[in-house]
MARLO-422960 format. One record per residue (C-alpha): x, y, z; residue in three letters. Coordinates in steps of 0.1 Angstrom, whole numbers, padded with zeros to 4 digits, always signed. Layout:
// residues N
XYZALA...
***
This chain:
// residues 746
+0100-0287+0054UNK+0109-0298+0093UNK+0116-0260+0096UNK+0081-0252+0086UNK+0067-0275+0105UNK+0085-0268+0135UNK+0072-0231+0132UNK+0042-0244+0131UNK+0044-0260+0159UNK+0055-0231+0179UNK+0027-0208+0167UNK+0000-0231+0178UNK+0019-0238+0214UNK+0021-0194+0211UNK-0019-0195+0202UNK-0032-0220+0233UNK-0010-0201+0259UNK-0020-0167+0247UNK-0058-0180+0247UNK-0054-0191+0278UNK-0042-0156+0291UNK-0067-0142+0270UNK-0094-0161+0289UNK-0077-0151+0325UNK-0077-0116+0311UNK-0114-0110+0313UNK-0112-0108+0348UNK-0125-0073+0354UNK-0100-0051+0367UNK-0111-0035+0404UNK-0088-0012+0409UNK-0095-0003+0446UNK-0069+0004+0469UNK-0073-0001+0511UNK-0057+0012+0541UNK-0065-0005+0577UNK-0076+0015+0600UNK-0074-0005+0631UNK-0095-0036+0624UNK-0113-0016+0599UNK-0107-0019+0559UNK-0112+0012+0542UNK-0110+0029+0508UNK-0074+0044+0498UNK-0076+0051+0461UNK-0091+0040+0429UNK-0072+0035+0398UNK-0090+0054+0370UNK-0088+0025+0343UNK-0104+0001+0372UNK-0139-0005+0380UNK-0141+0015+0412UNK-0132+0044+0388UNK-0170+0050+0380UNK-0189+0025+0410UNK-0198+0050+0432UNK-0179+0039+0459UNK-0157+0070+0476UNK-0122+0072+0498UNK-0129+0064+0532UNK-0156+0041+0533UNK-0156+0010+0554UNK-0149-0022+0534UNK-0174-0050+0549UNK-0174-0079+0527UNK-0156-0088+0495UNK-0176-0123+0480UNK-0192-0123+0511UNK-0164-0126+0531UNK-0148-0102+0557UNK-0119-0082+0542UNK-0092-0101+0563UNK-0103-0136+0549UNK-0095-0118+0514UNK-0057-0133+0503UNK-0056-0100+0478UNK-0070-0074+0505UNK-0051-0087+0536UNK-0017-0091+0516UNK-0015-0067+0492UNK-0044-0039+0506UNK-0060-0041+0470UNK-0096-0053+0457UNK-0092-0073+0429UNK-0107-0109+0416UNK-0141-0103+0436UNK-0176-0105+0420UNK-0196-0085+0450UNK-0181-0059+0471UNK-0206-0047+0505UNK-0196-0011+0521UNK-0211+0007+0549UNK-0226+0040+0539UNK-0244+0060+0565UNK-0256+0031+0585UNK-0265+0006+0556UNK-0246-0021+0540UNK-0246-0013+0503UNK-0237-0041+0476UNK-0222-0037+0444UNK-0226-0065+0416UNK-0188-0061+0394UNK-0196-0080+0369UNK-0225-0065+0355UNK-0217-0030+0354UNK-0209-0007+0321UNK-0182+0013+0341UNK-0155-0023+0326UNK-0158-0009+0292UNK-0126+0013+0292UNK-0102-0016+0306UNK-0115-0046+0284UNK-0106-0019+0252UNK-0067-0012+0270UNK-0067-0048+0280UNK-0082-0076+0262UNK-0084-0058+0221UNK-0056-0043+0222UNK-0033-0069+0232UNK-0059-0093+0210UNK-0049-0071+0178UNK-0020-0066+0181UNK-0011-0109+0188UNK-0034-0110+0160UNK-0010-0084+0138UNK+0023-0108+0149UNK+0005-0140+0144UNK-0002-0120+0102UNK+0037-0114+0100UNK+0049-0148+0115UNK+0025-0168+0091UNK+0042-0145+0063UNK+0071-0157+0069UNK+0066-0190+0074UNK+0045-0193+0044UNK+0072-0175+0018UNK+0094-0203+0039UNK+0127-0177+0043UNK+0145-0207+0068UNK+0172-0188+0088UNK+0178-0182+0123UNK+0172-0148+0123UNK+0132-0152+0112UNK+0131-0179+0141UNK+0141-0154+0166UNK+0118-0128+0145UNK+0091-0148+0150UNK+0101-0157+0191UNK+0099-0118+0193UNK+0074-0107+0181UNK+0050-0135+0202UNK+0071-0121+0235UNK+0062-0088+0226UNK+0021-0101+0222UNK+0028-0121+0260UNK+0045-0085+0276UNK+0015-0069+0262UNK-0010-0089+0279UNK+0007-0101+0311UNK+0013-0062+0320UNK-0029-0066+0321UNK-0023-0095+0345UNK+0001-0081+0366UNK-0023-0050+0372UNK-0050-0076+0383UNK-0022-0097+0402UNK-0034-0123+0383UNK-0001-0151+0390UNK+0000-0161+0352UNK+0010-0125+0346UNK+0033-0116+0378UNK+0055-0142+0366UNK+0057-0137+0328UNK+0055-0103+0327UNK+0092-0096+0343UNK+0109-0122+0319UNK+0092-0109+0288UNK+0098-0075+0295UNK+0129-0077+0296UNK+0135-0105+0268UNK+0120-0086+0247UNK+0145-0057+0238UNK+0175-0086+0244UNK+0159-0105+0211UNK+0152-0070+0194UNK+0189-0069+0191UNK+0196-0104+0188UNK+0174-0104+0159UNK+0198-0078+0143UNK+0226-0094+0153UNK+0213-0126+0133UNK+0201-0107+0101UNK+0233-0088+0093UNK+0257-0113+0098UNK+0238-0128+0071UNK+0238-0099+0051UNK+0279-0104+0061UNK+0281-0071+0080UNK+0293-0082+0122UNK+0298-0053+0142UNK+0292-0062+0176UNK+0304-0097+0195UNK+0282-0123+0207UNK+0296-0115+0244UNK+0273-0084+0248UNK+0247-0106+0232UNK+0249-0130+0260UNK+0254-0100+0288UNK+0220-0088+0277UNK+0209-0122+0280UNK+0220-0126+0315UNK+0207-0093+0329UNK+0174-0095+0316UNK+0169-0134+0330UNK+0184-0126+0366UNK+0167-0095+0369UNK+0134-0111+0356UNK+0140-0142+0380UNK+0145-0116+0411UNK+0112-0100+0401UNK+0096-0134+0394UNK+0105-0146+0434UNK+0100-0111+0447UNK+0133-0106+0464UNK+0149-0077+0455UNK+0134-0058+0422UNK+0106-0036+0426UNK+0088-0023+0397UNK+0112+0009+0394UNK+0141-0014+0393UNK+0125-0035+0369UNK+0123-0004+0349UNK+0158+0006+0356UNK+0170-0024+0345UNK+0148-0024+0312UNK+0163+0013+0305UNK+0196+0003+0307UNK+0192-0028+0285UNK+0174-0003+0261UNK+0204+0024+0262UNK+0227-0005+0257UNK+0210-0017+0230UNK+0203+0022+0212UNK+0239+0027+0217UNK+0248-0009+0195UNK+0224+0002+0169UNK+0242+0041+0168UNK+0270+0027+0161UNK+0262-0004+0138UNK+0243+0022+0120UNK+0281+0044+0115UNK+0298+0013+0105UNK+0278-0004+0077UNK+0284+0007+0042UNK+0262-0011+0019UNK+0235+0014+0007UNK+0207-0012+0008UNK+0215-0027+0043UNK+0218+0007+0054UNK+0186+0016+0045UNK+0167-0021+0062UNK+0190-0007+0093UNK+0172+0027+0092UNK+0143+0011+0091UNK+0146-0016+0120UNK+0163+0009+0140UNK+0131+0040+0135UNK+0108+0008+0145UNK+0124+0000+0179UNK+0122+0038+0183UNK+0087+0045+0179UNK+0080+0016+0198UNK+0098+0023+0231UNK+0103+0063+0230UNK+0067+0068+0246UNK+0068+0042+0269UNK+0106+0055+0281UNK+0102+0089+0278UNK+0068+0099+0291UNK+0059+0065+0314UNK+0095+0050+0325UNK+0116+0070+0335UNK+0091+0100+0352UNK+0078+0068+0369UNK+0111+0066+0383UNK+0117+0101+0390UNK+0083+0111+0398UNK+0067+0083+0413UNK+0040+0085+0385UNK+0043+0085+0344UNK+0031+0116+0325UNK+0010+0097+0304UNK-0008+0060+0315UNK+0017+0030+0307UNK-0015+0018+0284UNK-0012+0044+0262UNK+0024+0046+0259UNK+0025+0008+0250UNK+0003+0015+0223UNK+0029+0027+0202UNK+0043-0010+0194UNK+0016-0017+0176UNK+0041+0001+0150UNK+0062-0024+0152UNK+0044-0050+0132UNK+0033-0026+0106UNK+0071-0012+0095UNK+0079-0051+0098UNK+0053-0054+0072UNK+0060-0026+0053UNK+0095-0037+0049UNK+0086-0073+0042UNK+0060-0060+0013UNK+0090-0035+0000UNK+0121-0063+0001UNK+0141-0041+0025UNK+0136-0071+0049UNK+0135-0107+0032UNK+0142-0112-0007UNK+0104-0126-0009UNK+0071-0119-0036UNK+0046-0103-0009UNK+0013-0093-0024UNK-0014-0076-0009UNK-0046-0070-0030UNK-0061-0035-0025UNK-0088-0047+0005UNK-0064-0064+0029UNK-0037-0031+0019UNK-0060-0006+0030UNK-0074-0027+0057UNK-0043-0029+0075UNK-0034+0005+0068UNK-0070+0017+0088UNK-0065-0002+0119UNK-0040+0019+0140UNK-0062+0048+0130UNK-0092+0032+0137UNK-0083+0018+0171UNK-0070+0054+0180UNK-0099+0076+0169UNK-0119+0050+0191UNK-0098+0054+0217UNK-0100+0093+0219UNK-0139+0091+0211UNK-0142+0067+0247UNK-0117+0092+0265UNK-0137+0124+0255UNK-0168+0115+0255UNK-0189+0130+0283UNK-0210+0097+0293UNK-0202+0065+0297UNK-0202+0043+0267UNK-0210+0004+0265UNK-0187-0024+0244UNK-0214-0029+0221UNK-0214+0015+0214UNK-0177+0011+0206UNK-0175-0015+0191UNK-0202+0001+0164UNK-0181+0036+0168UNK-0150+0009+0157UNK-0166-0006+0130UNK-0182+0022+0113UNK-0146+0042+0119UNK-0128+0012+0100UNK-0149+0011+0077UNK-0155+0048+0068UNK-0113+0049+0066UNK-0114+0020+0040UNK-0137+0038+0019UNK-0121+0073+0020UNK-0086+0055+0008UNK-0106+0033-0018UNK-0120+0070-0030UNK-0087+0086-0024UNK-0070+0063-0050UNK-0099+0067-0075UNK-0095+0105-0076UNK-0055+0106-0077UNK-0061+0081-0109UNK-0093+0104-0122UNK-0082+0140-0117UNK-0044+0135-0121UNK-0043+0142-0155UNK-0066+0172-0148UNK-0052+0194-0122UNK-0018+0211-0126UNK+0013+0193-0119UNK+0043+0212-0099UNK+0070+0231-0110UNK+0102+0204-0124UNK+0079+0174-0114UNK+0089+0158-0137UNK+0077+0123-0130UNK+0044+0132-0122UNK+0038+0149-0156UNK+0049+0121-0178UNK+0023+0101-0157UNK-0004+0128-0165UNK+0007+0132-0200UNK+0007+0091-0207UNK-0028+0091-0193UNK-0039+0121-0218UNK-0025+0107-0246UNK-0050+0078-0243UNK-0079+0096-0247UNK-0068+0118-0277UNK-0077+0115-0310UNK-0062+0140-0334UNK-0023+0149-0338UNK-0033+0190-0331UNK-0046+0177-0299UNK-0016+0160-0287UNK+0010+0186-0298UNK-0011+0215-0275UNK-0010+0188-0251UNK+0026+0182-0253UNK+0029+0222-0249UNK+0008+0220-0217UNK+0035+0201-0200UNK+0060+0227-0214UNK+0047+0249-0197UNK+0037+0240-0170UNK+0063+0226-0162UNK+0097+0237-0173UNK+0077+0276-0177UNK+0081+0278-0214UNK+0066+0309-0232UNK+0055+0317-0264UNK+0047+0281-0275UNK+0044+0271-0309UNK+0044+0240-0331UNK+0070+0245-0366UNK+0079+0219-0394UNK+0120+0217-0401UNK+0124+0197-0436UNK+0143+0166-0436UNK+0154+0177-0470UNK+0159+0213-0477UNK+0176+0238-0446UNK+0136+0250-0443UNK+0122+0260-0407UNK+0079+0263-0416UNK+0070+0287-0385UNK+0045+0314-0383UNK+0068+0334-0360UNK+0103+0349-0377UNK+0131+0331-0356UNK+0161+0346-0347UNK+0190+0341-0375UNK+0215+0324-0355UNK+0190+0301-0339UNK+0176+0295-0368UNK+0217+0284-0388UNK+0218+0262-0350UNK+0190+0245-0357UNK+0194+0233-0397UNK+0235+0231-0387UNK+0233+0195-0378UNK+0212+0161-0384UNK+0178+0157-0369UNK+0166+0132-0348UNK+0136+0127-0323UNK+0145+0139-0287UNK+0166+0165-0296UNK+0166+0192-0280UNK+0181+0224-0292UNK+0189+0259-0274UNK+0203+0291-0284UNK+0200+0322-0254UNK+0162+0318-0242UNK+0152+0299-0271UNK+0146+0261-0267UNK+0134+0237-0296UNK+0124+0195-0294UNK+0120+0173-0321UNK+0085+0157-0310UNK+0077+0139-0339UNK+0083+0131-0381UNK+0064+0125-0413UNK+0081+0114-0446UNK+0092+0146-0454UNK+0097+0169-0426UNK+0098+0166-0383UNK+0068+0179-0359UNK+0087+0208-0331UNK+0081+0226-0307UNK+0095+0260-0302UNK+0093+0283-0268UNK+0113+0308-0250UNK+0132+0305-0212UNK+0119+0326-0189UNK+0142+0321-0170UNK+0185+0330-0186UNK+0202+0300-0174UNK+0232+0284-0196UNK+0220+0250-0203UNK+0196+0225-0194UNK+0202+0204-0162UNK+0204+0165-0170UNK+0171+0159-0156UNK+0155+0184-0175UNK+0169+0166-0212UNK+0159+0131-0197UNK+0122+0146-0192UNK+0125+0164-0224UNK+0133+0132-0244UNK+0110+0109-0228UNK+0083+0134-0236UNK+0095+0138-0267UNK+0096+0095-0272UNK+0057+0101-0258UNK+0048+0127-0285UNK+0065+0106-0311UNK+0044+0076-0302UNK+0017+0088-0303UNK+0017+0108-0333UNK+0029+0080-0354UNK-0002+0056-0340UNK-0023+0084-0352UNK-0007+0087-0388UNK-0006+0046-0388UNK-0048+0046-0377UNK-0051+0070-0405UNK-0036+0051-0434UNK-0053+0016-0419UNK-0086+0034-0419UNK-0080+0050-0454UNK-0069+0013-0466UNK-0096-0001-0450UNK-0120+0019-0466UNK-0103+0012-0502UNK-0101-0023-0499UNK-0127-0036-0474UNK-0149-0041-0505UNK-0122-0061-0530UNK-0106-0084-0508UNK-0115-0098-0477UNK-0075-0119-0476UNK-0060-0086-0479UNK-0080-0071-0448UNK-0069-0105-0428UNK-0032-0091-0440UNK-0038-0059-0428UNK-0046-0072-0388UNK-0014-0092-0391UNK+0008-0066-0398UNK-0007-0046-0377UNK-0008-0073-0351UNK+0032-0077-0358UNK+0036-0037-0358UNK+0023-0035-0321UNK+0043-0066-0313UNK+0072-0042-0327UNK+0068-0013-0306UNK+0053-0029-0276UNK+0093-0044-0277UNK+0107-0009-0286UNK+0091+0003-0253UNK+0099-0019-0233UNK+0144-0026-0240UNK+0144+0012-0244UNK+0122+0034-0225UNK+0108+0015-0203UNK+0142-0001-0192UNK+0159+0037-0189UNK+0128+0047-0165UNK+0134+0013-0145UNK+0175+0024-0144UNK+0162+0063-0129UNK+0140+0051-0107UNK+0170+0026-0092UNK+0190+0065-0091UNK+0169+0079-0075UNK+0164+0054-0048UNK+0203+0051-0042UNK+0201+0090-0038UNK+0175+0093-0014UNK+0190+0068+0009UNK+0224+0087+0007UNK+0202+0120+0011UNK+0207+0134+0050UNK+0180+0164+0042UNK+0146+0151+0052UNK+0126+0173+0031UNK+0149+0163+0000UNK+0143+0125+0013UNK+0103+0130+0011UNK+0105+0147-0024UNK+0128+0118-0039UNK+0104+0095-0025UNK+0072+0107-0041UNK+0095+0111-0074UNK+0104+0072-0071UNK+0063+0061-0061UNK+0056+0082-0089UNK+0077+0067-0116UNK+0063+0035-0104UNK+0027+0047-0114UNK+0048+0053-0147UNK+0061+0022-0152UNK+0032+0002-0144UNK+0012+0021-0166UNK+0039+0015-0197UNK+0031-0021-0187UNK-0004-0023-0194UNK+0000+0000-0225UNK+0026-0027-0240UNK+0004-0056-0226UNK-0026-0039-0251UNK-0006-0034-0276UNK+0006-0073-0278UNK-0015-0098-0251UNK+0016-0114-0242UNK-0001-0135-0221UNK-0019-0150-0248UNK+0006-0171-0267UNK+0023-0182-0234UNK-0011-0192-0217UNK-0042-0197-0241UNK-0073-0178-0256UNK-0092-0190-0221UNK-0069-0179-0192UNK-0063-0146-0215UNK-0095-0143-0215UNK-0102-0150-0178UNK-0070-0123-0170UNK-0091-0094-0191UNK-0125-0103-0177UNK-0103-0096-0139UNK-0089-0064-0150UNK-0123-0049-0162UNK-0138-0061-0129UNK-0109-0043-0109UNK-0110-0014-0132UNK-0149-0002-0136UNK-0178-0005-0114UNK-0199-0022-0144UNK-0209-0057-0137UNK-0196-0085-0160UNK-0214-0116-0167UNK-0197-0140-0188UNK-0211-0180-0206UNK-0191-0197-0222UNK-0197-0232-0234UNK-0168-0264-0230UNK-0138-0262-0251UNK-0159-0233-0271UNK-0123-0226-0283UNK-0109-0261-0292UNK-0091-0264-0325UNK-0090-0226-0331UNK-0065-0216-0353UNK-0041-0186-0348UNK-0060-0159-0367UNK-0094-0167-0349UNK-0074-0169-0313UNK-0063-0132-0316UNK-0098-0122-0335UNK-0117-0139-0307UNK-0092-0121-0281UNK-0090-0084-0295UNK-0130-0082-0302UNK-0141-0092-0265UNK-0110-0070-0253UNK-0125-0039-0281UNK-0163-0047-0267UNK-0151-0041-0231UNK-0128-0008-0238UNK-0157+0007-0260UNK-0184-0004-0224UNK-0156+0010-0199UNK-0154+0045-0225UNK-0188+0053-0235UNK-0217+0028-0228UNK-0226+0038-0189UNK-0237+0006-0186UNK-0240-0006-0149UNK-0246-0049-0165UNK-0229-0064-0193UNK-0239-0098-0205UNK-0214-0117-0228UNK-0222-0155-0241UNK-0198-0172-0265UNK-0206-0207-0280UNK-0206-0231-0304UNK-0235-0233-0330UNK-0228-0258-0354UNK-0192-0247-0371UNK-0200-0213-0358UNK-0184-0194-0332UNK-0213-0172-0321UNK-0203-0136-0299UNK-0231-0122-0280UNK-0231-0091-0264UNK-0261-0070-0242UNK-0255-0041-0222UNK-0281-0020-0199UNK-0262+0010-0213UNK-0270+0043-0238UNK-0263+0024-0266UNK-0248+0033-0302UNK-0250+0069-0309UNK-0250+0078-0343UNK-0215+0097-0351UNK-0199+0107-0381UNK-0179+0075-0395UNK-0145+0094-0391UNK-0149+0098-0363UNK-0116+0082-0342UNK-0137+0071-0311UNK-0155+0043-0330UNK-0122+0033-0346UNK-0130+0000-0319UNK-0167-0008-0332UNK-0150-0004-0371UNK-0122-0023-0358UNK-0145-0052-0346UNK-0166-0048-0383UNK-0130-0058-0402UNK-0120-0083-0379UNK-0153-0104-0385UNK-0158-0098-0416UNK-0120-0106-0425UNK-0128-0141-0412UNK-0158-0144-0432UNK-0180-0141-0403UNK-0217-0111-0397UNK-0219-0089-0372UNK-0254-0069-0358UNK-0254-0043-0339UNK-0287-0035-0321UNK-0299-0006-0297UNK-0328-0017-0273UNK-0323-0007-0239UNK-0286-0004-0246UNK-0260-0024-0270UNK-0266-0055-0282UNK-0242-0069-0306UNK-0247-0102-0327UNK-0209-0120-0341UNK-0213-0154-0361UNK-0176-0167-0371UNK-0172-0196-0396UNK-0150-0220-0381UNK
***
């Protein structure tokens, strides 16, 4: 708690001093440069980020007054030859003394973009990660020093604009940050490994680094002996020092895990600084002049904070919960490329622009970005189980396939499916689905199978998963009945002697997929069929019915998860540890989208099992499971949800009307999301007496009349049972869309 408190502390003291420089900043930077000629101050040059860029004002004219004072009762001009800190500025042009009003003019948009919002973001971005930290409360000394970076980084940024104004506040803090800065880069590291354990470097060169950067920023400071290319001299060789500690840091660690946070820290101080050094620094000091502007090469640690994040969000930095919901995600994401499309929209555009035109071209930029990724992610999740899915990508098709498997309805249906990925994927030929009996050495197949294959296949017991070869011919056990298996049988096209272990891992888990599914088709079947037997003899024995079928999903929803679920868990931690050990870059990319991609797997196993059996609902309560389904059909559909409910509407309930309650609301939402294209759903549930009353109105097509077999109203038939298992009515009416009427007996 006094650690918290004392980052607190330091972030507000960081917040007042950088608002204070902030406020100095929006000096407007001049940018004129003077030579005397005689008694006479003239112009020598105009900076082309400064004012005089654009004023009008040429090389050679005569200087009169600056504020209305001569030229040589100007500290700035008569010291230092420069025009800067003046509101008015008088020349003599042909005869006539011609004023210019600074303040006022458009020509300052450029500089107060370079430097006042970009050093304003990008304090803003630190001051993000540093109340991160101290809000997960990760008290070590390496997050302290973290946290002292990053803000030195956000003073550099904006004292470099100070120093070009020779503004005092940033003469003097610009040399000790600059050169602080990469000194606590590496002290940070220094910190966070040894308490990871892993020391490779002494504390001696720590404290070297220490002492060049604060006598060579105290020279500066005083102005004795360190120009500006010594000050860059001296920030290059702290930098090489400091690449050269990393190099080999990086050669002596072992740990897989720290390896890969070492990666990462060291890419960030690269990315950062390899601009700045090797297209401004050292051609400054070579040349006289950088290839590129030193404001656009300090752009480039804006990364800094971002991979910080990134690494913070993906545990490779801290061991801490980070969420980000999807708007703050994508919002950060669109900044960099925001700011930098507005950037090269000012630099290229033929007229001048004002702060209030980019600042619109900004905004609408942001915004456009946020909505393309928002649209992005809605079409990888719509047409992902459409469009083809590469060669061996293998993770990617069990995604697609999961996803098809929810919409289909008949077993034929997902056995062709199953046959897609086949072939698509593995090139399998000549698909087709047989029958092997369980009891007699029979293989049912319209084709005539080769005779040893065919002894291979009826040699040995059968079980789901299995997969069988003989020469090009490849069988999997997808599925079984009472009597015989479901398989499917194709041809190799290509003659290789077995399949690789990655290949039978797909092929089972496919398998497991196929199996699933076609047993919750043959277990709907037999429900309906009872259902339709006994619906009219026994309403008890229709309440029996939802609770073993209630216990059935509870069942397999465990099946899924200690088997499958935990085996895809266990590849994707394989494949991680083999993409960090992975020196090919391409191969690294590949293994990456593999691992992203069994994520999408896993989290979609996660909210099958949670449909199968609402955990959340016997560890939490009818209402806050309730609440969590009314947020997940918000998140998931663009159809507005309205919901009443009346005080303690759900007091007293017992068990059978707490899951009846749960699965009809969470049946009335599925069957809106599928097929109402509603764009308003009303729902009301109250108390009426010892009634439970359920009302439901949509804006949508309503009930179309179907064939009662038909497995896509399984849910409204589903809903019937439920309430009338519990003695209760139900009404369904079309009028402008679905309105349906539920009275329970309570």
């Amino acid at each position: 708690m006094i650690q918290r408190k004392k980052y607190t502390f330091f972030l507000i003291v960081f917040i007042l001093l950088f608002s204070f420089l902030a406020y100095q900043n929006l000096t407007p930077y001049i940018g004129i440069h003077l030579a005397k000629d005689g008694d006479t101050y003239i112009t020598d040059g105009f900076s082309d980020l400064g004012w005089g860029w654009d004023s009008g004002i040429v090389n050679g004219e005569e200087i009169v007054f600056i504020d209305g004072e001569t030229p040589d009762n100007n500290a700035i001009a008569s010291n230092f030859f420069r025009i800067e800190k003046a509101e008015t500025i008088t020349v003599k042009r042909d005869g006539e003394l011609i004023t210019y009003d600074i303040s006022g003019s458009t020509a300052l948009t450029a500089q107060y973009i370079f430097y006042f919002v970009f050093p304003l973001a990008y304090f803003l971005m630190n001051l993000l990660f540093s109340y991160l930290l101290i809000k997960q409360r990760i008290e070590k000394q390496s997050t302290s020093i973290l946290i002292i970076l990053f803000n030195v980084i956000s003073f550099c940024y904006i004292s470099a604009s100070l120093n070009t104004k020779l503004i005092l506040s940033g003469e003097l803090l610009l040399p000790i940050t600059f050169l602080l800065a990469p000194v606590l880069f590496i002290h940070f590291i220094f910190h966070y490994f040894a308490e990871l354990d892993f020391k490779w470097v002494s504390k001696k060169v720590i404290y070297f680094l220490y002492s060049l950067a604060v006598i060579g920023s105290v020279l500066s400071s005083l102005s004795l002996t360190l120009s500006r290319s010594s000050l860059l001299i001296t920030f290059l060789f702290i930098v090489l020092i400091i690449i050269l500690i990393l190099l080999n840091g990086y050669t002596t660690i072992k740990s897989i895990q720290a390896k890969d946070s070492f990666r990462w820290l060291f890419y960030s101080f690269l990315i950062a600084l390899t601009p700045f050094v090797l297209l401004y620094g050292i051609p400054d000091i070579l040349l006289g002049k950088g290839i590129i502007k030193a404001e656009i090469a300090t752009m480039f640690i804006i990364t800094m904070p971002a991979i910080y994040l990134y690494l913070l969000a993906s545990d490779k930095l801290y061991q801490m919960k980070l969420t980000l919901n999807r708007l703050p995600y994508f919002s950060l994401i669109s900044l960099v490329p925001a700011l930098c499309i507005t950037s090269g929209f000012y630099l290229l555009a033929e007229q001048n622009q004002t702060v209030i035109g980019i600042l619109r071209f900004f905004i609408i930029t942001f915004i456009t970005i946020i909505l393309f990724l928002s649209f992005k992610g809605y079409l990888d999740r719509a047409l992902k189980t459409n469009l083809f899915v590469d060669y061996e990508n293998y993770p990617n098709s069990l995604y697609r396939f999961s996803e098809v498997l929810k919409k289909l309805t008949t077993k034929d249906d997902i056995l062709k499916s199953a046959q897609r990925e086949l072939r698509e994927v593995i090139k399998l030929s000549n698909l087709t689905t047989v029958s092997v009996s369980k009891f007699h050495p029979i293989v049912c197949s319209h084709d005539k199978l080769d005779a040893e294959f065919n002894k291979k296949i009826l040699k040995n017991p059968l079980k789901i998963g299995q997969v069988i070869q003989y020469q090009t011919n490849l069988m999997i056990i997808v599925g079984e009945e009472q009597e015989f298996y479901y398989a499917i049988l194709g041809k190799r096209t290509r003659k290789t002697s077995l399949m690789s272990t990655q290949q039978n891992d797909w092929l089972s888990a496919l398998a497991y997929f196929t199996s699933i599914a076609l047993e919750n088709i043959r277990k709907l079947e037999d429900t309906i069929n009872e259902l339709n037997n006994l619906r009219s003899k026994s309403k008890w024995l229709s309440k029996l019915l939802f609770n073993i079928s209630e216990k059935e999903h509870r069942r397999l929803a465990n099946d899924i998860h200690d088997s499958f679920l935990q085996d895809l868990i266990s590849l994707n931690r394989k494949i991680h540890d083999i993409q960090t050990n992975t020196p090919n870059k391409e191969h690294q990319l590949q293994l990456q989208e593999a691992e992203e991609e069994i994520l999408d797997i896993i989290y979609t196993i996660r909210e099958t099992l949670h449909e199968l059996y609402p955990a959340f609902l016997s560890e939490f309560g009818l209402d806050s499971a309730l609440d969590e389904l009314y947020s997940k059909f918000r998140l998931r559909c663009n159809i507005a949800l309205d919901v009443n409910m009346g005080e303690d509407v759900f007091k007293d309930l017992g068990e059978d009307h707490v899951l009846a309650v749960y699965r009809i609301v969470q049946e009335l939402l599925t069957n809106a999301t599928k097929h109402s294209q509603a764009n308003h759903i009303e729902l009301i549930i109250r108390r009426e007496n010892r009634e439970l009353l359920i009302l439901y109105k949509d804006d949508g097509i309503g009930l179309q009349e179907v064939n009662k077999n038909d497995y896509k109203q399984m849910g409204i038939r589903g809903i019937e049972e439920r309430v009338y298992s519990l003695d209760g009515s139900i009404q369904f009416t079309n009028n402008n869309g679905l309105s349906v009427h539920i009275r329970i007996p309570i």
